[in-house]
N, C-alpha and C positions, 0 to 999 in steps of 0.2 A: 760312526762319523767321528771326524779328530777333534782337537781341542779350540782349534781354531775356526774349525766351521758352528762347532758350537756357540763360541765366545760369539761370533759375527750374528748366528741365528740370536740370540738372545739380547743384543745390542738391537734386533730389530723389531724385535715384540716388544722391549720395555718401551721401545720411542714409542713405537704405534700405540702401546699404551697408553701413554701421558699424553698422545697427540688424541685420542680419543677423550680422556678425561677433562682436556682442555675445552672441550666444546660439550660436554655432558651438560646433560639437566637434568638433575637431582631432584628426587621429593620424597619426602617417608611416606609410608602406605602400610597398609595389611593386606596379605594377599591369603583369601581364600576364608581358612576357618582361624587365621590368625598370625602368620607368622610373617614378619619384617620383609620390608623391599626398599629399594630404591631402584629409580630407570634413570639412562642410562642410552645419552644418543648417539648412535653410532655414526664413523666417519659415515657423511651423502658420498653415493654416488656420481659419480659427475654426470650430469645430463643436460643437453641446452633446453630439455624441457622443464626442469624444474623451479621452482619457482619459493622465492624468500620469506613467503608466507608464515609471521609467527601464531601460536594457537593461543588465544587468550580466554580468559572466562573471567566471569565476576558474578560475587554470590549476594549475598540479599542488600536489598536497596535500601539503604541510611537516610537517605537524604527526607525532608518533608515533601507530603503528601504534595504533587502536582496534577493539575489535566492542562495536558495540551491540545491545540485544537486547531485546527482550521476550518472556516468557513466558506459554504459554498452559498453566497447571497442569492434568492430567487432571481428569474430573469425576465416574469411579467410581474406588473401590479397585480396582487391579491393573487398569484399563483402560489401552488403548493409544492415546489419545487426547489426548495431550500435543504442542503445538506447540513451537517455538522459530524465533523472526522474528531477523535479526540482521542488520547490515550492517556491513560491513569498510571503515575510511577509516584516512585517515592515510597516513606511511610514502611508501614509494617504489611506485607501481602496477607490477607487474601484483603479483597476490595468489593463494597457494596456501594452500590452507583443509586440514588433517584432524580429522576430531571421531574421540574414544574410542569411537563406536559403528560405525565402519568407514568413515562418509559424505567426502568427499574429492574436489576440485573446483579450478577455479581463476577467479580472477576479473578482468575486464582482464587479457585475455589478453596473451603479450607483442605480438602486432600488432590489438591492437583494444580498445576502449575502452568506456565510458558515459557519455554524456551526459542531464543532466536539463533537460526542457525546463518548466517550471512556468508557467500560464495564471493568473494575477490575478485572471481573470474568473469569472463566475460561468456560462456557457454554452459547450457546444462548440463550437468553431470546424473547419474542414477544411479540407484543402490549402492549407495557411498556410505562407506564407514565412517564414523564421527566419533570422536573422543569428547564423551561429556565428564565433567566434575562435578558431581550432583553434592551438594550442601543438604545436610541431614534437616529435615522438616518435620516442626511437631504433628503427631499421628501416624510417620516412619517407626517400620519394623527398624530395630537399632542395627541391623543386618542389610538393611536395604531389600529384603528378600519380597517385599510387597510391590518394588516400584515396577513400573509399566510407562511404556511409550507407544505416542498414536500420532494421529495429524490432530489439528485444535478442537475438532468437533468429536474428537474421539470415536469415532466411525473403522479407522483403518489402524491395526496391529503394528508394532515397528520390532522388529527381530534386534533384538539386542542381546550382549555380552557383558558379565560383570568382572572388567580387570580384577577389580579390590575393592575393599572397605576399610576404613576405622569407625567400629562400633558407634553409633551417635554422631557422628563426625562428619565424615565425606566418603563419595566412595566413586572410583572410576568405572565409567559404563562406556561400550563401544555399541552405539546404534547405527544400523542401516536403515539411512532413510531411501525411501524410494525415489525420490527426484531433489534435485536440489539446482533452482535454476538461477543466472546471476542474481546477485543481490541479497535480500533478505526474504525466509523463509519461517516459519514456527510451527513448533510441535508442539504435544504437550505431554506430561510426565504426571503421572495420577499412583497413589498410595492409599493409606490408613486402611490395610486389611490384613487383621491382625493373625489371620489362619493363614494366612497363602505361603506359598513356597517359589522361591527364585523360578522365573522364568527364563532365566540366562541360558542362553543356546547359542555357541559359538560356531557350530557349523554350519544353520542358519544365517550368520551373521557375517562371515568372511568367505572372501571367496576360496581359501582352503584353513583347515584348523583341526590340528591333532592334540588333546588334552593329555593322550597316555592314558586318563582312567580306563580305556577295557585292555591296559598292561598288556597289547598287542604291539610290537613294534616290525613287524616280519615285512612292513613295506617301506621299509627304512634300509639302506646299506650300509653294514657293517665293514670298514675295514680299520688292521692293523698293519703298522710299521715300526721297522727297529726293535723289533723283539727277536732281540741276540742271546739271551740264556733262558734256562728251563725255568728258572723261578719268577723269569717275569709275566706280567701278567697283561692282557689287554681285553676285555670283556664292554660287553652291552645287554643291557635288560630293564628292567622296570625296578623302579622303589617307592612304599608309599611315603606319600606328604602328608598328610593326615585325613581318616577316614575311609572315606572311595576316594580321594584325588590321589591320583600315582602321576609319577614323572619319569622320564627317560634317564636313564646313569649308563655313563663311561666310565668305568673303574680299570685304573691301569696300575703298576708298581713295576719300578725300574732297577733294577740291577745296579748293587753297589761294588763297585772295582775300582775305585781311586781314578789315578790317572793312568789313558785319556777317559772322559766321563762320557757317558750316555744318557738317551732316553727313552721313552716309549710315547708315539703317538698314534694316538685313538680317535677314532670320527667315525660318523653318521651322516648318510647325507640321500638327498631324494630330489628327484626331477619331477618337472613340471610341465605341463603344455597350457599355458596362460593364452585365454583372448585379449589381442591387441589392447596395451595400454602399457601403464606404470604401476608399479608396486613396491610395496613395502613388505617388509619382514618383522614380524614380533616375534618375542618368545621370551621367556624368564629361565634364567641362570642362577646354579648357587655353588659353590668350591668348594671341595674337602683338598688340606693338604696335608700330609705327617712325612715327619722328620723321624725315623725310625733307630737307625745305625750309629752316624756318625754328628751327634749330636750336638757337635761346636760348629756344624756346617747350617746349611740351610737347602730347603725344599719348597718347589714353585708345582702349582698347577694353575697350568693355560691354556686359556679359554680363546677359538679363533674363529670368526665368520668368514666364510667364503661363499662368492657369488660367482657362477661359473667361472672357475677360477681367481677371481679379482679378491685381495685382501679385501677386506671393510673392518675390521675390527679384530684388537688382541686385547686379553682381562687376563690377570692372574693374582693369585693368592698364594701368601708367604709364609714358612715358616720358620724362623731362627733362633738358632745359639739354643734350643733346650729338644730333646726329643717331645714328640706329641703331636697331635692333630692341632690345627686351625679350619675353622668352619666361616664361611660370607654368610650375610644375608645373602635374599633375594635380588637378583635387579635386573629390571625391567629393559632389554636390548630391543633396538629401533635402529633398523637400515634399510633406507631407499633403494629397490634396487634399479636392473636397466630398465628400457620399452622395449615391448617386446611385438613381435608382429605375430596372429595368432599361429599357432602350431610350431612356432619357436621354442624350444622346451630351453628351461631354465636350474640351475642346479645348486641349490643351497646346501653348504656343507658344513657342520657342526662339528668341530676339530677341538680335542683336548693331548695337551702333553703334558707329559709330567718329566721333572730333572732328576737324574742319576740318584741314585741311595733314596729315592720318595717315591711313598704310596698316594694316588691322587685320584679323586673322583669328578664329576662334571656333570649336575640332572639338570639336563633340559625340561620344562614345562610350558605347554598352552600353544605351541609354534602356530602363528599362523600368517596369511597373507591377508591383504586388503590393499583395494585401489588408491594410487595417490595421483595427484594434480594441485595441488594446494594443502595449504593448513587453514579449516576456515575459522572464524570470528565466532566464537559460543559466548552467548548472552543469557543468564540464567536468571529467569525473573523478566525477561524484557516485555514492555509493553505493549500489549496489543493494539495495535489500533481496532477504535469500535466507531461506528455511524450512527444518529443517528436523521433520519432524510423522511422525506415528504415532509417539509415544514413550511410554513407560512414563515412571513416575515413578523421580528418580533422577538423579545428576550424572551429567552430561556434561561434558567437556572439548576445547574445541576450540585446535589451537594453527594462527598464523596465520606465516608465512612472505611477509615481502614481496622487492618486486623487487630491494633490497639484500643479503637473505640473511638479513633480521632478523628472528628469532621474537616473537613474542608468543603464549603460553598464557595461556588462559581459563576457568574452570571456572564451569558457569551450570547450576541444580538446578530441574528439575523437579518439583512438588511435586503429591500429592495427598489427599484427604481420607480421613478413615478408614472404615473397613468398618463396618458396619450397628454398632451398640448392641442386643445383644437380653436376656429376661429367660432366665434359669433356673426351671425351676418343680419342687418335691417336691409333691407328692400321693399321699393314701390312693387305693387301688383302686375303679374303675371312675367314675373323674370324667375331664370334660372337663378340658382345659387350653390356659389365655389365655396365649398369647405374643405379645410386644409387641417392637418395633423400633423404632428411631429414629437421628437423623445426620441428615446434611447433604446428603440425596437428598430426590429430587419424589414417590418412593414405592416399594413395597419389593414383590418378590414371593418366596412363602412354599414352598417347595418337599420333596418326602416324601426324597429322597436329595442325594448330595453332590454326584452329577453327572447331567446327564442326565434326562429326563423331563419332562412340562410342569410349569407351575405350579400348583398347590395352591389358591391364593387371592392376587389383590393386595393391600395396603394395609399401615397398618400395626401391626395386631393381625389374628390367629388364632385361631381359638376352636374347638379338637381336638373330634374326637368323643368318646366315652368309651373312656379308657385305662385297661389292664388289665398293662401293663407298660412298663418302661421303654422309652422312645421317646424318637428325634433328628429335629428337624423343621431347616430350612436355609432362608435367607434371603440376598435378592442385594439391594443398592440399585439403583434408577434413576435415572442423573442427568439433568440437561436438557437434552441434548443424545442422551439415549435409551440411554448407554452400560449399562450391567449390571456392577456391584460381582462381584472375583472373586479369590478363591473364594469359594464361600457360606458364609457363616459360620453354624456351628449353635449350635441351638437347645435344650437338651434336657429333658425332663419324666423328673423321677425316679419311679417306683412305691414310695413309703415300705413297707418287712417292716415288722411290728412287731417290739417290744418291748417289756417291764415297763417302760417311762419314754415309750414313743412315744404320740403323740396319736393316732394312727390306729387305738388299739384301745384301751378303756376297759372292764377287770371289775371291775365293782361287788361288792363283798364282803360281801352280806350277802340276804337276799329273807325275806318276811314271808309265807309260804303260807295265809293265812285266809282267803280268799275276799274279802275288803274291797275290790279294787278295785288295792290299790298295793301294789307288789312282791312281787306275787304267784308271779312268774315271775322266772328270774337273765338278765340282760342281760347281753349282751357288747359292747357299744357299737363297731360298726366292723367286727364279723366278716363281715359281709354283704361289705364289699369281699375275703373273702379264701376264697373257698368251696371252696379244698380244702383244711380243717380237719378235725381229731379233739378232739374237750372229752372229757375222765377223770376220775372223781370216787369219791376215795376217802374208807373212814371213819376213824377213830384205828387199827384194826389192819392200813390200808393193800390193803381190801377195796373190788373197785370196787364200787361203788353203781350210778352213772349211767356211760352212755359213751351219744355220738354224734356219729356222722360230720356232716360238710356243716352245723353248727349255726348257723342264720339270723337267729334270735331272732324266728320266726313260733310262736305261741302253742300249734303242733300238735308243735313241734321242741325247744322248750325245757324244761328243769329246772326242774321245780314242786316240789321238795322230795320227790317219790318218788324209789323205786326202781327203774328195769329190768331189773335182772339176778336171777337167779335164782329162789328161791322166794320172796325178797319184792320179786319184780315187782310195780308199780304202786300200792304199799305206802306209805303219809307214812312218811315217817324223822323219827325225835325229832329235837327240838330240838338243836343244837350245832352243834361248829365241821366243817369236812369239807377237805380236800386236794384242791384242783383239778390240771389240767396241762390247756394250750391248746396242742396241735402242729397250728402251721400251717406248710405243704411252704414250704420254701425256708428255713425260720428253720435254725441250726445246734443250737439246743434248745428245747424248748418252753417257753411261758410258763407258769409256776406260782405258786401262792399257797392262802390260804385264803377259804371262804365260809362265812358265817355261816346256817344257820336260826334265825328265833327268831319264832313265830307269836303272840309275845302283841303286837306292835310293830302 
């Protein structure tokens, strides 16, 4: 190639460069059994489906001990249908809970955790790869090599991937969780066993992942370009990183002939047939570059992604003004790439060059894909929400103990609405009676006792048969949720006795026995409701006249101003005043007074 296609080639890697460095996100890490990284994000793809989603985390909770809570108040009286939602944050984890009504638990355990994994989106997604940054926990192997992932009950396994660690520190985990549906989600992350060995399995974990450790690469394509003399070199094969972990190496070396200058590029690359969706690409890089010949000059190896065809990314490594090698870290490359619809095969191609008069290398490590659609919200440590239900109405107190020793009590009330509203009723004998209910129920049933028996009638009036003594009718609420107000609250209908001032009996003090039509006969207005009576009717010398039991005021039973008793049975009695007494059973004396005859009226 001339000097000019070069100088233009390499004005377009350094931009792509710096245009990539410019949007990079950096972290130190240890990758493996120790040796440095940083990652490292690559120009996105452009897609209308992608979405701005940043990936956040936060590691242990600072703040003082909280329970929050919401209440779910019962919805009858005396029902046991009261909630209490709460979640315990803050403080030092792990958390031991007691409530005053016996319940008692603990949460974040001392070897295991919660994590909240929260979805942006608004659809489920499944076996989604997830970037955790796990904070080292006392009882962690200092390697992480203990930890484990499940659902919260720890029932179900979660296939996970250990990017990296710093011993004691942090370390990055890629977990597949099985479903992940909008909103918020939690897992949980369990430790302190001090025998075990990493269960990191990355081809469990992605939907494709080449580590290099079984130093096979024969399903990877090799090609070379621009190797125009015998001395230069372009190769691929395996190297270790230390241990069993081996990594993929480009090893190239260019030909030094002054001007015009050359180079030699080296790449890998492999197809894909992905089912329908979007993906990303990982993989860790590291650059050897030496300066061998002309040692006032300088030597580049560079590093380039390609996605079926499309640039994504150029990296290189410098070495100047002295002969000798330069070595990078580690770092960690991340490129979006298209959607694909299934059986679309897609082409990732791993390209290393190196510039004229330099020896340069390029080891791939860990390549793998995983599904994208977002970056979700990782909450490490996030609260559980916990219930606790079937409650009466009534405080609770819960007090909370964290992993410091530190209490916090809390007292959270239960509340519920009040028991039915019902009427009382008095009434004269043998009348119905309307009893009426009301409150803050959907509807109310009417019951003959206090416990026990079906119901009577629903709603919220009554209307008794005819009562003939004092009676208690009972009434429950229904609330909307179907509970039943308890106890029943009664109801009761009084049977008014009379008496000389009650309304429930009225004697007229006077009858006009002339045949005309009007009052004719003496009324007792009301006796009819009390039919086991005796009426007595005396004259000035305290002689009965008239007596009769059971008096109804039917025209065949009433005092007409005769007499029954004795020889002046059925006899008018003169005009005057006369002496009554009305004994009806249950009264403590009978009612008395005077009646009037006077036939001229």
């Amino acid at each position: 190639m001339d000097i000019r296609f070069y100088q233009l080639l390499s004005f377009f890697v350094f931009f792509s460069f710096q245009l990539s460095l410019s949007i990079a996100q950096k972290s130190s890490s240890v990758l493996h059994d120790g040796y440095s990284a940083k990652e490292v994000k690559a120009i996105p793809y452009p897609s209308t489906d992608s979405n701005g989603f940043s990936l956040k985390s936060s590691a242990l909770r600072t703040e003082a001990t909280s329970v929050n809570s919401i209440v779910t108040d019962t919805k009858c009286f005396g029902s046991s249908d009261g909630k209490i939602s709460y979640t315990i944050s803050g403080g030092i984890p792990p958390y031991t809970y007691n409530w005053s009504s016996g319940e008692s638990g603990s949460i974040y355990g001392s070897c295991w955790n919660i994590i909240e994994i929260i979805n942006p989106g608004s659809t489920t997604v499944t076996n989604y790869q997830v970037l955790i940054t796990l904070p080292f926990y006392t009882g962690m192997n200092s390697d992480f090599s203990d930890v484990l992932f499940s659902d919260t009950n720890n029932t179900v396994s979660y296939h996970y991937w250990r990017e990296s660690f710093q011993s004691n520190t942090t370390a990055n985990f890629w977990v597949k969780i099985p479903s992940l549906p909008s909103g918020s989600s939690f897992l949980r992350v369990s430790y302190c066993d001090a025998t075990a060995s990493t269960q990191s399995d990355g081809p469990s974990t992605f939907e494709y992942f080449d580590s290099f450790d079984d130093q096979n690469i024969s399903d990877w394509t090799h090609v070379c370009q621009d190797v125009d003399y015998p001395d230069e070199t372009c190769t691929i094969g395996t190297t270790s990183v230390s241990g069993s972990d081996y990594a993929a190496v480009l090893h190239s070396y260019a030909h030094c002939v002054g001007t015009p200058v050359t180079g030699v590029l080296n790449n890998m690359n492999k197809t894909f047939a992905l089912p329908a969706g979007q993906y990303w690409v990982d993989f860790s890089s590291k650059f050897l570059t030496c300066l061998r010949t002309i040692c006032s000059d300088s030597s580049r190896t560079y590093s380039y992604l390609y996605i079926n065809g499309t640039f994504f990314s150029a990296f290189y490594l410098e070495k100047r003004t002295t002969c000798g090698c330069a070595v990078s870290t580690w770092n960690q490359i991340r490129a979006n790439g298209p959607i694909t619809s299934t059986g679309i095969p897609i082409n990732y191609d791993l390209r290393t060059e190196v510039t004229d008069c330099s020896e340069g290398e390029l080891q791939y490590d860990n390549f793998r894909l995983r599904k994208w659609y977002f970056d979700p919200i990782v909450n490490i440590g996030a609260p559980k929400q916990l219930e606790l239900d079937s409650l009466l109405a009534g405080d609770y107190m819960i007090t909370v103990t964290d992993g410091s020793g530190t209490k916090v009590t809390r007292t959270i009330t239960v509340h519920q609405p009040d028991p039915p509203i019902v009427t009382n009723n008095a009434l004269c004998s043998k009348q119905p009676s309307v009893l009426l209910a009301s409150g803050a129920y959907n509807s109310f049933l009417w019951y003959a006792a206090p416990s026990g028996g079906s119901a009577l009638q629903s709603g919220a009036t009554l209307t008794t048969d005819t009562l003939t003594r004092d009676t208690t009718f009972y009434v429950t609420g229904i609330g909307t949720n179907g509970c039943e107000s308890s106890p029943r609250t009664p109801s009761k209908t009084t049977i008014l006795l009379p008496s000389s001032s009650n309304q429930c009996i009225t004697v007229y003090s006077g009858i006009s026995p002339n045949g005309d039509g009007l009052n004719d006969t003496w009324e007792i207005k009301g006796i009819e409701g009390y039919p086991d009576n005796h009426v007595t009717i005396f004259d000035r010398w305290g002689i009965v006249i008239f007596e009769k039991k059971h008096y109804d005021n039917l025209v065949q039973n009433t005092w007409k101003g005769k007499s029954n008793k004795g020889t002046s049975n059925d006899q008018d009695l003169p005009d005057g005043t006369y002496y009554y007494e009305i004994d009806i059973n249950g009264l403590s004396k009978p009612l008395s007074g005077y009646v009037i005859i006077n036939r001229e009226q």
